[in-house]
C-alpha positions as CSV (number, residue, x, y, z in Angstrom):
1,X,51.9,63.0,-122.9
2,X,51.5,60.4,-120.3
3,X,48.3,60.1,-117.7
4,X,48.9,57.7,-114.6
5,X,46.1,56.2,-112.4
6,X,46.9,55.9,-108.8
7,X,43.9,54.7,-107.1
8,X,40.4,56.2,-106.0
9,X,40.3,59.4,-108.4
10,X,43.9,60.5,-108.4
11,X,45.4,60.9,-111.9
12,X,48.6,62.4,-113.0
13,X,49.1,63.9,-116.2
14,X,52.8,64.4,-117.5
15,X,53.3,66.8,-120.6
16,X,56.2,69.1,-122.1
17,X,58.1,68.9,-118.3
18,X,54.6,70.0,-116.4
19,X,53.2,68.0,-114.1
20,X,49.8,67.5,-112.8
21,X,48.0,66.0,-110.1
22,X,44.4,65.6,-109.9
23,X,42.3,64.9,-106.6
24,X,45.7,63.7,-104.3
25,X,44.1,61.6,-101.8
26,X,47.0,59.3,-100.5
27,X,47.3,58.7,-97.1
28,X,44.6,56.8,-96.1
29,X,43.6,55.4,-99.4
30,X,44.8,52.0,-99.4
31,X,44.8,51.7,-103.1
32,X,47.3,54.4,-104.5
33,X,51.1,53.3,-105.2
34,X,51.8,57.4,-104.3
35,X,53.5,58.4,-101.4
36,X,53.4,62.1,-100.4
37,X,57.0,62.9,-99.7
38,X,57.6,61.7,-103.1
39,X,55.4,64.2,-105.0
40,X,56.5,67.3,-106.2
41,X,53.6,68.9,-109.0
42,X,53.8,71.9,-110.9
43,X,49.8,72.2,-110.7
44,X,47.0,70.5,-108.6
45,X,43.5,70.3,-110.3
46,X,40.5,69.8,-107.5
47,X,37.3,68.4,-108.6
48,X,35.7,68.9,-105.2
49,X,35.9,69.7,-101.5
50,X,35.3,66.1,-99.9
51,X,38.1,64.8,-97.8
52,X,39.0,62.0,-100.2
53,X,39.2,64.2,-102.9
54,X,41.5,67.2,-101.3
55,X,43.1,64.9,-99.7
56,X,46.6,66.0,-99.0
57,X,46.8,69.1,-101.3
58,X,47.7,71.0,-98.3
59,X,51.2,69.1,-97.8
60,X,51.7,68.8,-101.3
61,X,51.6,72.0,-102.3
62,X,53.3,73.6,-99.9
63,X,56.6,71.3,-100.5
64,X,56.7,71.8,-104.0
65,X,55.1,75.0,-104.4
66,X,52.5,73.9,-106.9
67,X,49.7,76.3,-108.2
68,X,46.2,74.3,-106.8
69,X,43.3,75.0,-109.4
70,X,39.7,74.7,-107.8
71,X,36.5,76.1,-107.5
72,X,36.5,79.8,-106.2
73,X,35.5,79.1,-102.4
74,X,37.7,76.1,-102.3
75,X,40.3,77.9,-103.8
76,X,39.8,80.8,-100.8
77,X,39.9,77.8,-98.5
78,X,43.5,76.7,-99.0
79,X,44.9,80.4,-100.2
80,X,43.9,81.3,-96.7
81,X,46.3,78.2,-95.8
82,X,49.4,79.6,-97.7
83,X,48.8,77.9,-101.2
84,X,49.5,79.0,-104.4
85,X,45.9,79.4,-105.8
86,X,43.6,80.0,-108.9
87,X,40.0,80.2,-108.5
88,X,37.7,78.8,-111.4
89,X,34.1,78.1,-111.8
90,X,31.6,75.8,-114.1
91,X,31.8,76.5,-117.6
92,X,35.0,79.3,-117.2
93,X,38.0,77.7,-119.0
94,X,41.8,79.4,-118.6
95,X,45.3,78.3,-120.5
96,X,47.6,77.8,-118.4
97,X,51.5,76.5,-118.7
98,X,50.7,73.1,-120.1
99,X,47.3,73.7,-121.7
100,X,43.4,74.5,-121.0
101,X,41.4,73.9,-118.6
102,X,38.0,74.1,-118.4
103,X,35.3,73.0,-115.4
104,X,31.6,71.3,-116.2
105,X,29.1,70.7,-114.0
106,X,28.8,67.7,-111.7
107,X,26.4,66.4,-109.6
108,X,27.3,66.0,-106.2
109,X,28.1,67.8,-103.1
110,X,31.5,69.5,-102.2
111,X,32.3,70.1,-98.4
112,X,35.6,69.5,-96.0
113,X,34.6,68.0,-92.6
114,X,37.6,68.9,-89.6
115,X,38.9,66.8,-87.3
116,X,36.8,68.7,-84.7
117,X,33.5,68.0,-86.4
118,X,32.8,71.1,-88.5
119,X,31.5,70.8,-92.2
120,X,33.0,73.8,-94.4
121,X,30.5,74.3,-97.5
122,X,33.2,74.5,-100.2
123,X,31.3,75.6,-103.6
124,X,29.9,73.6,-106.2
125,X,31.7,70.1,-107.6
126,X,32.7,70.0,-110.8
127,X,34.0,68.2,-113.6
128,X,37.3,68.7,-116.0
129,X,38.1,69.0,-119.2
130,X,42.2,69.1,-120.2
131,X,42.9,70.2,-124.0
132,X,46.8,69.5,-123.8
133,X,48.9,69.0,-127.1
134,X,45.7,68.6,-128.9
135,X,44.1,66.2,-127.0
136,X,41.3,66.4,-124.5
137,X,41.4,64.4,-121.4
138,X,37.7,64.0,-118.9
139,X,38.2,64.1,-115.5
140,X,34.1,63.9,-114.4
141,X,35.0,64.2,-110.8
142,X,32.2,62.7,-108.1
143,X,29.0,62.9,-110.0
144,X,26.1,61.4,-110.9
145,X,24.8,60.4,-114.7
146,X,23.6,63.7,-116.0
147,X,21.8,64.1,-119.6
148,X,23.9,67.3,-120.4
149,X,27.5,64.8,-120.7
150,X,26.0,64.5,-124.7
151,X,26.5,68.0,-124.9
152,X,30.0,67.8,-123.3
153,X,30.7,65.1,-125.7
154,X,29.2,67.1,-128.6
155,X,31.3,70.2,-127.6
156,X,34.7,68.6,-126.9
157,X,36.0,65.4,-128.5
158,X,37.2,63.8,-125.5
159,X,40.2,61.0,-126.4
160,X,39.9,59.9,-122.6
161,X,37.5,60.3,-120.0
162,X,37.8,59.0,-116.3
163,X,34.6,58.2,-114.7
164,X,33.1,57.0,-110.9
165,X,31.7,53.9,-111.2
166,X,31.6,52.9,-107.3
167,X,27.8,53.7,-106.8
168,X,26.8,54.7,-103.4
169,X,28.4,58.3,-103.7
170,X,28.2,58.3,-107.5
171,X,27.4,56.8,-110.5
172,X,27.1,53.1,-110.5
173,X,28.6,50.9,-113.4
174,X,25.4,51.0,-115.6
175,X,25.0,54.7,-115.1
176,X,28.8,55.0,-115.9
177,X,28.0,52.9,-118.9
178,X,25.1,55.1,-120.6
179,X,27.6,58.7,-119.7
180,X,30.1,57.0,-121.6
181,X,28.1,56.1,-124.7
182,X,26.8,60.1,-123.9
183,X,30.0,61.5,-124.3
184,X,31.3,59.0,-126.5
185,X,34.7,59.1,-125.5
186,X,37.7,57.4,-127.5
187,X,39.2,55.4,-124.2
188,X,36.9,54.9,-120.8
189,X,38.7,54.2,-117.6
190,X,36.8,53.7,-114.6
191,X,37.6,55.4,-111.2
192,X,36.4,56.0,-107.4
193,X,36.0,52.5,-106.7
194,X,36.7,49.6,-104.5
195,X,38.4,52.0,-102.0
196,X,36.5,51.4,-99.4
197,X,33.8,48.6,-99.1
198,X,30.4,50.8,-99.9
199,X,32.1,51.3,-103.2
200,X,33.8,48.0,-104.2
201,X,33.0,46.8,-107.8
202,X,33.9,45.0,-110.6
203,X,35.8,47.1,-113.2
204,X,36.2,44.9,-115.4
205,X,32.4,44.5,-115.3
206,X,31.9,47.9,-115.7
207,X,34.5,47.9,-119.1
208,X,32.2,44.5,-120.3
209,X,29.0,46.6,-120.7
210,X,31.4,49.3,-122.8
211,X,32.0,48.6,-127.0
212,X,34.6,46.4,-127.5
213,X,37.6,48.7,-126.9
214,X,36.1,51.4,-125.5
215,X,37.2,50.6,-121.6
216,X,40.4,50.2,-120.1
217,X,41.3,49.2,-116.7
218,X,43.9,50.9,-115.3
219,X,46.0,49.4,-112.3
220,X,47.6,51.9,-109.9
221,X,50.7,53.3,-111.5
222,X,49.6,52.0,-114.9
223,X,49.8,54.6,-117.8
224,X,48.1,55.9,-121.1
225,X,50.2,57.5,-123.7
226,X,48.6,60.0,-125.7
């Protein structure tokens, strides 16, 4: 299995011929080495309904047919665009093709603003857990340090777990440094930063205040193996 960073919180998993993208926000991030007309998913996994986050599902999706997995009303929010949807929310897990899937919690907000200056509420944000060829991947999503990440931890041995550190919107580096000891992941790799300038930090800051081996940095385009 193979998991590829591309910038802000996009991450691509690759496993047994299946792939999937998480959070595609590429044009107009600045940091991703993705180009839309390019991608061609089997699944897309949504964290949340922010702009940056949906990004360009819509496109996506409708060029390569993928199935978008999301939170019920942001799931009726792009089925009602033509998608190919399933709805799922915190705590409900489902196997699919490749493997499980399972939403935590998050703390955050989740809304799509329009070009015309309308704010559609689109559920709760959430967090994801992968359990693919016996290996569990942490996708946290937009959130803030939350006490309950011990008991996600506790529950599911997470091999590696992808977590915000740009403050502002979400967890700083030292808040993104106490979840990790929480959930006491194998392999930390910091995400949602540096994107735009209210979020720019240091990841390799961030990875300092980790145990020695704990963090990784992952470039765009750069790849874990599990």
């Amino acid at each position: 299995m193979k998991i590829t960073y591309h910038g802000h919180a996009v991450v691509k998993i690759e496993t047994n011929g299946k792939t999937i993208l998480m959070d595609p926000f590429i044009n107009g991030n600045g940091l991703t080495d993705l180009k839309v007309e390019e991608l061609s998913p089997d699944y897309i996994v949504l964290t949340h309904g922010h702009n940056d986050h949906v990004g360009d599902t819509v496109e996506i999706a409708k060029k390569s047919e993928a199935l978008v997995i999301a939170s019920p009303e942001l799931e009726s929010f792009l089925s009602w665009k033509g998608l190919k949807t399933h709805g799922m929310n915190i705590g409900g897990s489902y196997e699919f093709e490749f493997g499980r899937v399972k939403f935590t919690q998050a703390f955050h907000s989740s809304s799509f603003e329009t070009v015309d200056q309308q704010i559609i509420y689109l559920g709760m944000p959430m967090g994801v857990l992968f359990t693919i060829e016996g290996k569990t991947i942490y996708h946290a999503g937009d959130t803030a340090l939350f006490s309950d990440m011990k008991l996600i931890g506790e529950r599911h041995p997470i091999d590696v777990a992808f977590l915000p550190i740009g403050d502002n919107y979400t967890m700083g580096p030292e808040d993104a440094a106490y979840a990790a000891q929480l959930l006491g992941a194998k392999t930390v790799v910091p995400i949602h930063y540096n994107t735009f300038p209210v979020i720019e930090q240091d990841p390799h800051q961030f990875v300092s205040l980790l145990p020695a081996g704990q963090g990784k940095v992952l470039e765009p385009g750069e790849t874990i193996e599990l």
